[in-house]
N, C-alpha and C positions, 0 to 999 in steps of 0.2 A: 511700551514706554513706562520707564517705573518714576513716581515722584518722591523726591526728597518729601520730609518730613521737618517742617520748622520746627525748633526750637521749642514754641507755645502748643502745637500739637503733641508733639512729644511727654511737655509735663503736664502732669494731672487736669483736666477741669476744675475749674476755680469757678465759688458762686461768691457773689455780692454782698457784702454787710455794712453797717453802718455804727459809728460811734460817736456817743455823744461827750464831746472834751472841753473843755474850760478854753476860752481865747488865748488866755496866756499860755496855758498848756501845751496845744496845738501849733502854736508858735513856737516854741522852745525845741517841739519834737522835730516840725519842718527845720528849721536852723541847725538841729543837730545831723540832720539825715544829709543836709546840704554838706555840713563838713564832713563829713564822715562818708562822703560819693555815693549816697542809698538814699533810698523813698522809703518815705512813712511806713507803705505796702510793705516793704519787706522787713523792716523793724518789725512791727505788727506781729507779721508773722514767725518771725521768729521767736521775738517771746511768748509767743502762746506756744509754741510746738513745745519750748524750755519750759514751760510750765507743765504743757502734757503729758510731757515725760518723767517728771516732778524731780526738774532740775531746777527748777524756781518756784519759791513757798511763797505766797502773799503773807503781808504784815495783817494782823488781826488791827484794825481800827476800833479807838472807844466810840 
């Protein structure tokens, strides 16, 4: 008897992190992810993969 293979098995192991965001910030990001039909989680990571692959430069702050 063979078993199917979910979805979450399938893709990669995911570890745990945390970030620290401004209230109003964090707010804005949930609000945007809500229209936009996506979670935080996967904003997140997309812009980090776009920046891994240095599809996206950070702004130098003074």
């Amino acid at each position: 008897m063979s078993k199917e293979k979910s979805e979450s098995e399938i893709e990669e192991k995911k570890k745990n992190t945390s970030l620290r965001l401004s209230n109003k910030t964090l707010k804005a990001l949930k609000i945007k992810a809500i229209e936009e039909e996506t979670s935080v989680q996967k904003i997140a990571e997309q812009l980090i993969e776009d920046y891994l692959a240095g599809h996206i430069k950070l702004k130098k702050r003074k």
